[in-house]
C-alpha positions as MATLAB code, in Angstrom:
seq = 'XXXXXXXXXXXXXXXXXXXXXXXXXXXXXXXXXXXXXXXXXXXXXXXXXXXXXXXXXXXXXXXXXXXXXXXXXXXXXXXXXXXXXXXXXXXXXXXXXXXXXXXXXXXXXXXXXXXXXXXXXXXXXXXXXXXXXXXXXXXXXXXXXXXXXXXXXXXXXXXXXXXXXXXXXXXXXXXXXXXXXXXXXXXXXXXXXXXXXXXXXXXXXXXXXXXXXXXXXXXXXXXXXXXXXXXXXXXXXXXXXXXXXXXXXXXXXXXXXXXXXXXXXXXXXXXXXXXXXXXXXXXXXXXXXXXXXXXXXXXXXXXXXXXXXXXXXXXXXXXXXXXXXXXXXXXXXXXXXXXXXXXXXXXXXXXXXXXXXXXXXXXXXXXXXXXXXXXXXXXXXXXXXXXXXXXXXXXXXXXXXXXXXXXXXXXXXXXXXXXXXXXXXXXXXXXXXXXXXXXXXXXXXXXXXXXXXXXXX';
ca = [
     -47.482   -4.860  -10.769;
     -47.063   -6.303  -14.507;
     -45.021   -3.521  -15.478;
     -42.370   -3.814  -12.180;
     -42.685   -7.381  -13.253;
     -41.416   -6.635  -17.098;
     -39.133   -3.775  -15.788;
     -37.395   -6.350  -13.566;
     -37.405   -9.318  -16.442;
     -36.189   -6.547  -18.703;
     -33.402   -5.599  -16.312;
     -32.119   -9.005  -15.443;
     -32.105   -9.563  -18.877;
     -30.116   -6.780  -20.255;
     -27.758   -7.930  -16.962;
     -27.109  -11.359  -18.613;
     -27.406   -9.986  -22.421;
     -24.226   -7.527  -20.963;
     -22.572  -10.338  -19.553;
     -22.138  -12.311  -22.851;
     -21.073   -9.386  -24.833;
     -18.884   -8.186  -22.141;
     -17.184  -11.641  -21.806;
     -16.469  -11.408  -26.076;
     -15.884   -7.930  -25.894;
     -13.095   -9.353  -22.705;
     -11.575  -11.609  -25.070;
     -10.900   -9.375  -27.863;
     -10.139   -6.703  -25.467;
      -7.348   -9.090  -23.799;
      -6.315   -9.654  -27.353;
      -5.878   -5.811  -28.337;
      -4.539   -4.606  -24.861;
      -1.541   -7.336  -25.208;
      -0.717   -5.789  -28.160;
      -0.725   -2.190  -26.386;
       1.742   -3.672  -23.996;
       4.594   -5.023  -26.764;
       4.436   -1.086  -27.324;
       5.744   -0.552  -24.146;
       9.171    0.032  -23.715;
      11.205   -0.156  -20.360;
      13.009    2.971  -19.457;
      13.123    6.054  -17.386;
      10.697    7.859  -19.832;
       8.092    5.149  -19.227;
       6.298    5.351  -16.031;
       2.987    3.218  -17.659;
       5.637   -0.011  -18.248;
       7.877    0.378  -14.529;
       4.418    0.896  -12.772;
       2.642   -2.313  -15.105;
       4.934   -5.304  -13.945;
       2.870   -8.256  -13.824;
       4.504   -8.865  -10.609;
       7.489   -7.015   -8.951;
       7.514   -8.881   -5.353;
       6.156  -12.566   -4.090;
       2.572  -12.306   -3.709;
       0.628  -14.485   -1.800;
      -3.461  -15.074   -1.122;
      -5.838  -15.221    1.520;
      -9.317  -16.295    1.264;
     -12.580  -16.435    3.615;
     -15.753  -17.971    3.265;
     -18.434  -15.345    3.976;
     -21.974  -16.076    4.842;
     -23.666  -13.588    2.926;
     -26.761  -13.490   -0.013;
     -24.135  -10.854   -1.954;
     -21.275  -12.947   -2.424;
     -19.286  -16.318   -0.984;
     -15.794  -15.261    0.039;
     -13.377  -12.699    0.329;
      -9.750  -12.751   -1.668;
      -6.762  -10.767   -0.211;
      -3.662  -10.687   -2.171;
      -1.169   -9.189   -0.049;
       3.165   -8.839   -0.431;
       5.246  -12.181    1.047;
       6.830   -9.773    3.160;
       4.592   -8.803    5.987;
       7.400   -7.143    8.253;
       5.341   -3.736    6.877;
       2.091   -2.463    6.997;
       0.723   -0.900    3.925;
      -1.989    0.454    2.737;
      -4.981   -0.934    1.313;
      -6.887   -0.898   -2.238;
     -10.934   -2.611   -2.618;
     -12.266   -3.728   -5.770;
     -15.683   -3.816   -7.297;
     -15.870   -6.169   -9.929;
     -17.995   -5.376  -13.192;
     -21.531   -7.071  -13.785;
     -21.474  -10.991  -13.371;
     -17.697  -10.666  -12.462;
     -15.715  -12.195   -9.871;
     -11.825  -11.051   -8.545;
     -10.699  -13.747  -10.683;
     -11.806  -11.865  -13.465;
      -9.298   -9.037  -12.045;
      -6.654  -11.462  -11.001;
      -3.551  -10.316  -12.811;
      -3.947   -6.724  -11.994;
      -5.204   -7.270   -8.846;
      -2.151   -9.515   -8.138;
       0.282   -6.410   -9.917;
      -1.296   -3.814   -7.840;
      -0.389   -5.574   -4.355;
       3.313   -6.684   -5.921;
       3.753   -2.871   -5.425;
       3.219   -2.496   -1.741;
      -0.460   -2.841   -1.465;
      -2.969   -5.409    0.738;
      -5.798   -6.181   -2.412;
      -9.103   -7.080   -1.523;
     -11.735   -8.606   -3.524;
     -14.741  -10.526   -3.861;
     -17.173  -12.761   -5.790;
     -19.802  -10.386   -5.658;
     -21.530  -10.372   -9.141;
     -23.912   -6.996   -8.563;
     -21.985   -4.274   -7.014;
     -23.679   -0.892   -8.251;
     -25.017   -0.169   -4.705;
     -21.355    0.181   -3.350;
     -22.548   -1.314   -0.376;
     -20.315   -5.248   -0.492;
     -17.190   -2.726   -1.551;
     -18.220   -0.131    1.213;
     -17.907   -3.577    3.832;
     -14.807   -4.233    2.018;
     -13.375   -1.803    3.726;
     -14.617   -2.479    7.241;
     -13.577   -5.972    6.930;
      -9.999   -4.061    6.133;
      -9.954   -2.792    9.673;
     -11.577   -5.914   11.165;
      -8.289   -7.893    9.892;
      -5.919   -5.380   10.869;
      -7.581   -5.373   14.532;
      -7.864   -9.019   14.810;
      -4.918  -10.585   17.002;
      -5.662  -13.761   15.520;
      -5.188  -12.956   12.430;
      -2.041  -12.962    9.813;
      -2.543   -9.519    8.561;
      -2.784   -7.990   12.445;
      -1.344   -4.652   12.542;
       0.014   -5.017    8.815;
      -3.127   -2.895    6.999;
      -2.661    0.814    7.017;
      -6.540    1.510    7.191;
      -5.574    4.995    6.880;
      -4.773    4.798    3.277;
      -7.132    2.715    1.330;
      -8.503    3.527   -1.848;
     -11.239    2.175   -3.709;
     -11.495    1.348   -7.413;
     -13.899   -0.928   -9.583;
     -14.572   -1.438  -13.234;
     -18.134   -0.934  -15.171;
     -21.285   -1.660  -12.842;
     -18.427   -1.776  -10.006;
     -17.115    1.424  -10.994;
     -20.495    2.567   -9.995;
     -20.221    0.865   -7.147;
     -16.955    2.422   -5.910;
     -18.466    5.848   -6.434;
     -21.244    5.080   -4.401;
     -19.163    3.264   -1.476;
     -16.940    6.453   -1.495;
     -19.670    8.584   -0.715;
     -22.931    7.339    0.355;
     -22.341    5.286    3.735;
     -21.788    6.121    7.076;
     -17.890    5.867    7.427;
     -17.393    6.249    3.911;
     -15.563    9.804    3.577;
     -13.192    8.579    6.164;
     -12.886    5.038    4.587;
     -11.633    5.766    1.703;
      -8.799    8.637    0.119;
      -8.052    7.833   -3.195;
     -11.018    6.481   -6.367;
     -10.147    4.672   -9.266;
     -12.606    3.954  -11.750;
     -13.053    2.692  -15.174;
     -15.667    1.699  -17.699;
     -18.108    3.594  -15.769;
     -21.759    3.479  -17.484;
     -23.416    6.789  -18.250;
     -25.390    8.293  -15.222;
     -28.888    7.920  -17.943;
     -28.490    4.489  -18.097;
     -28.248    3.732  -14.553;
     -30.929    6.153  -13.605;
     -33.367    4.522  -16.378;
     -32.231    1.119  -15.644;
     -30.192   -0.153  -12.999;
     -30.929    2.575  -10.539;
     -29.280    0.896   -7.571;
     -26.181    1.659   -9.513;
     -26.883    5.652   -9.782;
     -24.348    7.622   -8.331;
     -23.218   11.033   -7.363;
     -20.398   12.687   -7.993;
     -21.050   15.581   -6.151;
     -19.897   13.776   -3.145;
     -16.383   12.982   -4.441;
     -13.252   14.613   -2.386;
     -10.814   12.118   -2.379;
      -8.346   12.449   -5.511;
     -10.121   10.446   -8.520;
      -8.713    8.706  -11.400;
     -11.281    8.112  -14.313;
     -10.614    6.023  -17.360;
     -12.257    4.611  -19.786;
     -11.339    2.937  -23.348;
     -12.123    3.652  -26.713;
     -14.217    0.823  -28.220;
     -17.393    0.496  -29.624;
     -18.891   -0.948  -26.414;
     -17.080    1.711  -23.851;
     -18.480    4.825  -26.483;
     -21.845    3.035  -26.397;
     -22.053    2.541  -22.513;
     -19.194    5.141  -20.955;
     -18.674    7.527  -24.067;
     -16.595   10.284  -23.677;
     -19.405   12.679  -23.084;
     -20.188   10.872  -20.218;
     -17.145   11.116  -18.720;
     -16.907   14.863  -19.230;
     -20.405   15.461  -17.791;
     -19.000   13.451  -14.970;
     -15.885   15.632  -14.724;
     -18.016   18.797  -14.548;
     -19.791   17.039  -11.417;
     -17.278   17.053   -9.333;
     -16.606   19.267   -6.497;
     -14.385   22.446   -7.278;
     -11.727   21.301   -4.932;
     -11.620   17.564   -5.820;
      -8.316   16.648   -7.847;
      -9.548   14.562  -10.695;
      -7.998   13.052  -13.860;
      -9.261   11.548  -17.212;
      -7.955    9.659  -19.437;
      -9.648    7.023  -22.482;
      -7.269    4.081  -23.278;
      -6.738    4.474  -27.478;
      -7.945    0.945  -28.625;
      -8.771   -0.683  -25.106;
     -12.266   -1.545  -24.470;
     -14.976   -1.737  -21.901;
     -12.131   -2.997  -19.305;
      -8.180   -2.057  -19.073;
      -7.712   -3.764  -16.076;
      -8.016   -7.426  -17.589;
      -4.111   -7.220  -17.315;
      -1.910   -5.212  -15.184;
      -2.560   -1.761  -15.405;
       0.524    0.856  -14.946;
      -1.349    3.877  -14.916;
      -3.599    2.463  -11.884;
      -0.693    1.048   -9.643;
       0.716    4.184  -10.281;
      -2.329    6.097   -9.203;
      -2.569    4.771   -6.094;
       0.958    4.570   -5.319;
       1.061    8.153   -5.580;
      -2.395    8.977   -3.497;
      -1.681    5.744   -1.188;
       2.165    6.168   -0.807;
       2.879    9.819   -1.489;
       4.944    8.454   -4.811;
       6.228   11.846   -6.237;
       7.914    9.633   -9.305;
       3.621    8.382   -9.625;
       2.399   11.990   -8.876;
       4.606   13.642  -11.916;
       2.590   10.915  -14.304;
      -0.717   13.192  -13.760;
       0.660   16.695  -13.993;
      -0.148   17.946  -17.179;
       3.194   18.038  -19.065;
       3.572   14.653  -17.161;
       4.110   11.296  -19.283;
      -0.048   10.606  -19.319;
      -0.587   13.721  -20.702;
       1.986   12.867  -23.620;
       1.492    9.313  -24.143;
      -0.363    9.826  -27.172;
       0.581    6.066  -28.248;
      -1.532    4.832  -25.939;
      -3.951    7.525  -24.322;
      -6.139    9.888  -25.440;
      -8.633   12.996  -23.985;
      -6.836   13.421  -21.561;
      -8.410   15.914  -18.611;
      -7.422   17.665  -15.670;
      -9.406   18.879  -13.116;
      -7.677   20.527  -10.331;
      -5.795   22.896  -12.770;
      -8.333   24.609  -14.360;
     -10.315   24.999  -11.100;
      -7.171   26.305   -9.322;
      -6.895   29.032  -12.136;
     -10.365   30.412  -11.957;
      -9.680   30.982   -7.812;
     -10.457   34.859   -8.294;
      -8.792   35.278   -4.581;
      -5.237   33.759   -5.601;
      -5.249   36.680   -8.359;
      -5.400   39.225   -5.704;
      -2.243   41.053   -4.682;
      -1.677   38.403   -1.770;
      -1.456   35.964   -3.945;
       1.486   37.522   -5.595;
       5.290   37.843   -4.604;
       7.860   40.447   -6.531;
      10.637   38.241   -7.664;
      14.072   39.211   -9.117;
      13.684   38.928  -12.955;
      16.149   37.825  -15.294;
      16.342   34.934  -17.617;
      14.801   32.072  -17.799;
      14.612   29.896  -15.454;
      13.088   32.215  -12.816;
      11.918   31.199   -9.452;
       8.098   31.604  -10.731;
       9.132   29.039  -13.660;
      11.436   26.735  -11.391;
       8.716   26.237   -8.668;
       6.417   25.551  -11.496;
       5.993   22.401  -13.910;
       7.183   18.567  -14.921;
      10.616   18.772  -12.359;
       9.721   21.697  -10.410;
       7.556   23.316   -7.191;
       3.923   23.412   -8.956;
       3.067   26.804   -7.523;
       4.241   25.356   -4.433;
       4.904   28.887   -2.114;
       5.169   26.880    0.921;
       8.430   24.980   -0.211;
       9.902   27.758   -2.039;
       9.925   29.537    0.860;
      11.432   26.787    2.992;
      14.141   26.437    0.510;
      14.603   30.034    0.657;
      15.073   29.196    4.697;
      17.638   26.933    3.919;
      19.605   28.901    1.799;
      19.505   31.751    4.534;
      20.264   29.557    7.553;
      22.427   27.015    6.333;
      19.841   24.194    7.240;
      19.728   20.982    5.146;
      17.989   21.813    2.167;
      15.517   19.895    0.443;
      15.236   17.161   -2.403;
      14.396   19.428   -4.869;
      17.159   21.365   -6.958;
      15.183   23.599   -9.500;
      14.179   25.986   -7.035;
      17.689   25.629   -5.280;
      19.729   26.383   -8.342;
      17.600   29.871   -9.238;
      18.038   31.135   -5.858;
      22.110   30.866   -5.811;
      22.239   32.532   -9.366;
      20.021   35.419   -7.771;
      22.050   35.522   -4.183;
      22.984   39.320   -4.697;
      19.327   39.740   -4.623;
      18.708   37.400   -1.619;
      22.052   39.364    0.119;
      19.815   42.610    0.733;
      18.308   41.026    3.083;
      21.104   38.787    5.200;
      23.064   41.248    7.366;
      24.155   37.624    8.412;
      23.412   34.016    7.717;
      20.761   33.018   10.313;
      17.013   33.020   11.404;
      16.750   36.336   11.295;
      17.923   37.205    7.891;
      14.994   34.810    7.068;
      12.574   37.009    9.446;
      13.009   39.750    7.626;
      12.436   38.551    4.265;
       9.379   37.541    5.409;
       8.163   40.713    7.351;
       9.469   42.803    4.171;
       7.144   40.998    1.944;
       4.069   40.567    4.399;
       4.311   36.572    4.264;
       3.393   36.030    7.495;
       0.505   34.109    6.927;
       2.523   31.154    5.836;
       4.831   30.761    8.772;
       5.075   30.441   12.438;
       6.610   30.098   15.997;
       9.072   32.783   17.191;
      11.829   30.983   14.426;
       9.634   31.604   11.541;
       9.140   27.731   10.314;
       7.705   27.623    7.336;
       3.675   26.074    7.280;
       3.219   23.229    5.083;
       0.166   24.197    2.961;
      -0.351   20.359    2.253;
      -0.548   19.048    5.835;
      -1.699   21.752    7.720;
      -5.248   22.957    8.442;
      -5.231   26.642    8.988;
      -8.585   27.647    9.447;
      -8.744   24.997   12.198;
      -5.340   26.534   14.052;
      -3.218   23.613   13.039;
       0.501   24.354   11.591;
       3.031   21.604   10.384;
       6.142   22.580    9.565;
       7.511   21.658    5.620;
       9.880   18.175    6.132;
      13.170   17.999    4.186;
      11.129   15.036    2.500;
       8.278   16.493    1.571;
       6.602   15.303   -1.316;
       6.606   18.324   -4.001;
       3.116   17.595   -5.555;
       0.710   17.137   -2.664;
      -1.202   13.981   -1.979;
      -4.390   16.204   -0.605;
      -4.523   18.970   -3.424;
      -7.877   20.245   -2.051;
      -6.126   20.630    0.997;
      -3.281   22.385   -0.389;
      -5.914   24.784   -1.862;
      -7.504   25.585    1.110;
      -4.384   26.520    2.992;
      -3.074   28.260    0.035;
      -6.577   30.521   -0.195;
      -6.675   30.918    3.606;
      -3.203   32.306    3.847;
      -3.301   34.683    0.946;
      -6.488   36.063    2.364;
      -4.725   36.742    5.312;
      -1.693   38.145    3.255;
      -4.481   40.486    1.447;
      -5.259   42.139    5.066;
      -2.045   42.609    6.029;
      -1.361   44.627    3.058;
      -4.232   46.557    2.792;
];
């Protein structure tokens, strides 16, 4: 009993000993990341300053008094205009922090089309007050009474949090009841080092097995973040993850212990491109993208879904291959690919090659576009005339089956679609090029070429 006794003592008070260094390491943190942001230059080349406004619409607040031992009230800071829904972000504030504490970036995220929710919880490892976070989400946006009725679109919210709450948004992403189809998209940074909550804190411990929603993980690069969430941590943490999970990582060069203390452009953008399918957002975390060569700023940058996606021994196989017409560069294996391009999408390459052979609107994207009219004497073996049948028989010649359907061929969209379940959506002229779902994507992608691989053989 003594020793639970000491354990707790010694637990509350490495809490409160965390909070006062925290709160100097906050103001000198403050100090350096304001002098990040001069570096930051507006332009077309700078995602991290368009995506970091401190506020780019009206922004108003809600709050409500909650009777609770956690925490007092809820904040919502939500867009003037409520003629839209849109979709929704939680917060888990760090130990012995409040939203105020988040405010400014709290206040940025929702000026980009977001409904922000927050509390005054002080202890949040458990996940459990950011978990009801997002049932109190749906509760306002099924309440008739209330202002944000119909206005929440509970079917994209994401979760983020920062230190102990970073913990804590792991944890209400995977371990409650509804929490898989709570939440899509994580956000995390300053997250302490699975020993230390295990040893310590252990209502904070958390597992990132569990993780399938796209993740974002950041950290800085200060003595207190390499003490507490050191970059070994944070690759032990990528390793955790499931194979399919898209994940990215990224330590802010001279931030520390919290880069959210002012608007954050790299986490607006994160969940503008998970929460709103934001294909100018999604081409930050590609890995030629601007993230991966802001070296002013960022550092260690990791990517997850690539190097899983590469090791997929069945997308070697011969169905996961497709003889193209070779000449110089750009080719349509290097124009579906990269920065502006498909990124190994198959799915819109053929429904671009659809649209070249039926004269149907085409899509958004050019790259692919421009490679297949330089190689139209190649295309014109197969078009005894324009039309849905030319199109048929590219696809029968080259066993592609598996990745269209209905009598007129459309083309499946490996990003919305859920084969092994029997369910086919067409590509849209709109289509975002890098998917939202990547996991899906590779699911779809695997399924079909598997089926391509018996059809050949």
């Amino acid at each position: 009993m003594i020793i639970i006794i000491c354990v707790a003592v010694l637990a509350v008070a490495l809490i409160g000993f965390m909070k006062l260094l925290s709160a100097k390491t906050e103001q000198e943190n403050k100090a350096a990341m304001e002098n990040l942001r001069v570096t930051l230059h507006e332009g077309i080349n700078d995602l991290e300053y368009a995506y970091g406004q401190d506020c780019k619409a009206e922004i108003k607040e809600y709050h409500e008094r909650v009777d609770s031992d956690s925490f007092s009230e809820y904040v919502v800071y939500y867009p003037a205009d409520l003629s839209q829904n849109y979709p929704v972000v939680v917060w888990g504030n760090g130990s012995g922090g409040t939203y105020q504490d988040y405010e400014a970036a709290l206040k940025s995220l929702a000026s980009y089309g977001f409904i922000v929710i927050g509390n005054d919880d002080e202890l949040t490892g458990s996940g459990k007050t950011i978990y009801e976070m997002g049932l109190y989400a749906e509760k306002l946006n099924t309440d008739p009474d209330s202002i944000f009725y119909g206005k929440l679109n509970t079917a994209k919210m994401g979760v983020g949090g920062h230190s102990q709450g970073a913990c804590g948004a792991v944890n209400a992403a995977t371990n409650y009841e509804r929490s898989t189809e709570l939440f899509s998209s994580l956000f995390t940074t300053s997250m302490p080092k699975i020993e230390m909550c295990v040893d310590l804190f252990d209502y904070w411990a958390y597992d990132l097995s569990g993780v399938d929603i796209p993740y974002f993980m950041t950290s800085g690069t200060g003595d207190f973040d390499n003490s507490v969430a050191p970059l070994s941590s944070m690759e032990e943490n990528m390793r955790a993850l499931p194979e399919d999970t898209v994940a990215v990582m990224a330590r802010m060069t001279g931030s520390d212990h919290n880069i959210v203390g002012i608007p954050c452009g790299y986490m607006n953008a994160w969940f503008c491109y998970t929460l709103k399918d934001d294909t100018t957002a999604a081409s930050i975390f590609t890995q030629d993208g601007e993230l991966a060569n802001n070296t002013l700023r960022w550092q260690d940058v990791k990517f997850h879904y690539h190097s899983r996606f590469r090791k997929r021994n069945r997308a070697r196989t011969i169905g996961g291959h497709m003889l193209w017409p070779v000449h110089k560069v750009p080719t349509i294996n290097t124009a579906r690919g990269g920065r502006n391009g498909f990124y190994d999408r198959i799915d819109l390459t053929l429904q671009e090659i659809r649209y070249m052979m039926t004269g149907e609107p085409c899509t958004k994207n050019q790259a692919v576009r421009n490679v297949i009219k330089k190689e139209k004497d190649w295309f014109a073996l197969f078009m005894v005339e324009p039309g849905v049948d030319a199109f048929k028989r590219f696809i029968t010649t080259f066993k592609l089956l598996p990745f269209v359907f209905g009598e007129d061929y459309r083309v499946i969209s490996l990003a919305k679609s859920d084969l092994a379940n029997g369910e086919y959506i067409p590509v849209s002229v709109d289509e975002p090029v890098f998917p939202t779902d990547f996991s899906r994507y590779v699911k779809n992608n695997l399924y079909a070429i598997e089926k391509r691989n018996c059809e050949i053989g």
